[in-house]
C-alpha positions in Angstrom: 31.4 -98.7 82.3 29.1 -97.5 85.4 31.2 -94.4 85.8 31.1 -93.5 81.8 27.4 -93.7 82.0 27.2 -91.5 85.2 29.6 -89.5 83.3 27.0 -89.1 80.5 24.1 -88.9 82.3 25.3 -85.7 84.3 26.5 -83.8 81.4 22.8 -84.5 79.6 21.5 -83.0 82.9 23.5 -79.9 82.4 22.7 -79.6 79.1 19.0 -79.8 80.1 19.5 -76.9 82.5 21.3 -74.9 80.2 18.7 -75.3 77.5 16.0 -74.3 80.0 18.0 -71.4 81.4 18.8 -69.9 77.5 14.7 -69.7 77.1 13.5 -68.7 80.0 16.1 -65.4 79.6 14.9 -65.1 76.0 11.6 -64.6 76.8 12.0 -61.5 79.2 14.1 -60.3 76.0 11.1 -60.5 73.3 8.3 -60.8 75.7 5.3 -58.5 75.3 4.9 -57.8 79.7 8.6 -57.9 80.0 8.2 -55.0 82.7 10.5 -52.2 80.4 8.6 -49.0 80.1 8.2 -47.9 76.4 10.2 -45.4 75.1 9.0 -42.2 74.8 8.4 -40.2 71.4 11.3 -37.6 70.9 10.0 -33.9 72.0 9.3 -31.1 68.9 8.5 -28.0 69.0 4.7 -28.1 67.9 4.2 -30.0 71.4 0.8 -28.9 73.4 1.0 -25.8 70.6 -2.6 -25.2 69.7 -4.6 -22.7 67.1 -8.1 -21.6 68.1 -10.7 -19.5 66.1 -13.9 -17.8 67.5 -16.9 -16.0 67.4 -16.5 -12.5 69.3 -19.2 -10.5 70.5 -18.3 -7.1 71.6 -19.9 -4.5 74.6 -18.9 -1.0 73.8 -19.9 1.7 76.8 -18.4 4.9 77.3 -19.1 7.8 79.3 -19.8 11.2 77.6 -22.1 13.3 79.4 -20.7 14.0 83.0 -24.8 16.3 83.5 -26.7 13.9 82.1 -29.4 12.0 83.7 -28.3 8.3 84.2 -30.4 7.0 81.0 -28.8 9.5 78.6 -25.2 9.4 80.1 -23.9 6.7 78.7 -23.1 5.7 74.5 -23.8 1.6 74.3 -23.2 -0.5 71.2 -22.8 -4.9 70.6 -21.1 -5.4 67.5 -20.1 -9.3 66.2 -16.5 -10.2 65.3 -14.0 -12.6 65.3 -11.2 -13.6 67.7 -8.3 -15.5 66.8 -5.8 -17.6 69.3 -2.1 -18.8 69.4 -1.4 -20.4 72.8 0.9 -23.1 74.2 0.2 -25.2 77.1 3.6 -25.7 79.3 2.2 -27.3 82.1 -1.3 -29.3 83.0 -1.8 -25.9 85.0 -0.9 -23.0 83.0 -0.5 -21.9 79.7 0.1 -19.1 77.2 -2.0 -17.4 74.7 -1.4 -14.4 71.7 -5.0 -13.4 70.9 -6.8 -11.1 68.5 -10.3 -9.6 67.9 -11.5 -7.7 65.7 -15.3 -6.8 64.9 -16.7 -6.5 61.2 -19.8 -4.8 59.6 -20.0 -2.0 57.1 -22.9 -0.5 59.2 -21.6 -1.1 62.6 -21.3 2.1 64.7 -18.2 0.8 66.6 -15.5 -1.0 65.2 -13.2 -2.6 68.0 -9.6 -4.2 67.7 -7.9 -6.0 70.8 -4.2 -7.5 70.6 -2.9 -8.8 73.6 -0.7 -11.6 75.0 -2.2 -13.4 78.4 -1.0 -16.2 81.2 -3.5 -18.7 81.6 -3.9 -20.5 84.6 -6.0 -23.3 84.1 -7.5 -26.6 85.9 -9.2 -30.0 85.1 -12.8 -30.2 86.9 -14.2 -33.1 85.2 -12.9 -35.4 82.7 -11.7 -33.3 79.4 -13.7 -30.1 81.0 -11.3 -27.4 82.1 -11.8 -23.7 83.7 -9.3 -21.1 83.1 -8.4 -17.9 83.6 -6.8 -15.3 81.6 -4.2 -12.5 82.9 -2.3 -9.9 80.5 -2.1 -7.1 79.0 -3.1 -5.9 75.1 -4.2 -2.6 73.3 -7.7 -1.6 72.2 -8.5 0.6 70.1 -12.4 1.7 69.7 -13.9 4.0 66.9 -17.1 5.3 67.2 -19.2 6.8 65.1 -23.8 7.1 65.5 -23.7 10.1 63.3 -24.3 12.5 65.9 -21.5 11.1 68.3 -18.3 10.4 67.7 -15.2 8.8 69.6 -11.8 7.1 69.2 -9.7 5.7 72.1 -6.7 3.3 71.5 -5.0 2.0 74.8 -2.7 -0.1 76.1 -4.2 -1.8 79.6 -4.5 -4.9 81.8 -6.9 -7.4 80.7 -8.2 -10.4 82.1 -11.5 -13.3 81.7 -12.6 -16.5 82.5 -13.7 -19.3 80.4 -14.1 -22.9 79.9 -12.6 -25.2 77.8 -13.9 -29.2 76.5 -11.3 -31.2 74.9 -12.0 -33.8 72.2 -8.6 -34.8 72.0 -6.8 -37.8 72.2 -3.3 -38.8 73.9 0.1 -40.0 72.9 1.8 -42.4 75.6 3.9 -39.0 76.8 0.4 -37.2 77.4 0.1 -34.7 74.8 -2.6 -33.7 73.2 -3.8 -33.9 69.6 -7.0 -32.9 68.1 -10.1 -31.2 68.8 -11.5 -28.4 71.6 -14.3 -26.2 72.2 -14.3 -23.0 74.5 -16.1 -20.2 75.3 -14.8 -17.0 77.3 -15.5 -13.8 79.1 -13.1 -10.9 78.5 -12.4 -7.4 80.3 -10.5 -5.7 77.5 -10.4 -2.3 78.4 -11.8 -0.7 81.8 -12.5 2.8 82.4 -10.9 4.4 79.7 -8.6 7.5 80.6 -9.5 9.4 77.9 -13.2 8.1 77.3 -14.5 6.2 80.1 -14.8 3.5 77.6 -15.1 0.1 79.2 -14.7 -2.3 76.1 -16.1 -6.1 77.2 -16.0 -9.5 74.8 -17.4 -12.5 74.6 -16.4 -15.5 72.4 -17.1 -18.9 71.7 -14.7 -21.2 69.6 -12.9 -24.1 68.5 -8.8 -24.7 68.9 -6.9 -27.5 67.6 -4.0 -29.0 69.2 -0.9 -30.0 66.9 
């Protein structure tokens, strides 16, 4: 009788032990701070792929009096426009743009169009505040027309700027980027013109948003 209830009494302590065993491995199953990293959103194409649209103003100087005095020498002319921006961001420290400008105005004495495709080295300074720069190479082509002077130039060149970008975005758990920017930028679009001695400068300030 003694060894029946030993008997029974052991295999109620197993049971015990079992039962505690079963939970305590079911918890690090459907528990919330189980330690397993979450798992991460499938890559697509449209990642870090951003659209941007800005307000372009244009500086138009070329050389066409070699006699001249230094006042009269040079043919100056600021004309507004509008630059649009494809780029794609492949690391935190570089990225890619396809831009375009092109000025408007029935009356404008200049009218200026720039396509070019840049590298764009980039990096974080403060909290969603970013300097870049931008290295490539485009054409410009620049018609000019006063009335008394007139001159066209379309070239293909190195280009570069420098700018500043302020994100509005928000995150996914992989680190992209979704939403909102605002930029403004400083562009060397043609220099020292072969044919003119055009040097063609713009200046824009915009908004991209990130897919």
């Amino acid at each position: 009788m003694k060894t029946i209830k030993k008997s029974l009494g052991l295999m109620c302590a197993v049971l015990g032990l079992s039962q505690g065993l079963l939970a305590g491995s079911m918890k690090h199953v459907v528990g919330v701070d189980n330690g397993v990293a979450p798992i991460s959103e499938a890559s697509t194409l449209l990642d870090n792929l951003y659209v941007g649209l800005a307000l372009a103003e244009t500086f138009v100087r070329s050389d066409q009096c070699g006699s001249c005095d230094e006042d009269a020498k040079t043919l100056k002319d600021y004309r507004y426009g509008a630059t649009l921006v494809l780029g794609w961001d492949t690391s935190d420290y570089l990225g890619l743009e396809a831009r375009g400008l092109r000025t408007f105005g029935e009356d404008a004495f200049t009218t200026v169009t720039h396509y070019g495709l840049y590298a764009k080295p980039k990096v974080e300074i403060l909290d969603d505040l970013e300097v870049y720069g931008l290295m490539g190479y485009g054409q410009t082509r620049v018609d000019y027309d006063n009335g008394i002077k007139t001159f066209k130039v379309e070239e293909r060149s190195f280009s570069y700027g420098l700018g500043m970008k302020y994100e509005f975005s928000e995150y996914d758990i992989n680190k992209r980027a979704t939403g909102w920017a605002v930029w403004m930028d400083y562009q060397f679009l043609l220099k020292d013109s072969s044919k003119t001695k055009a040097d063609v400068n713009a200046a824009s300030l915009g908004v991209s948003y990130y897919f």
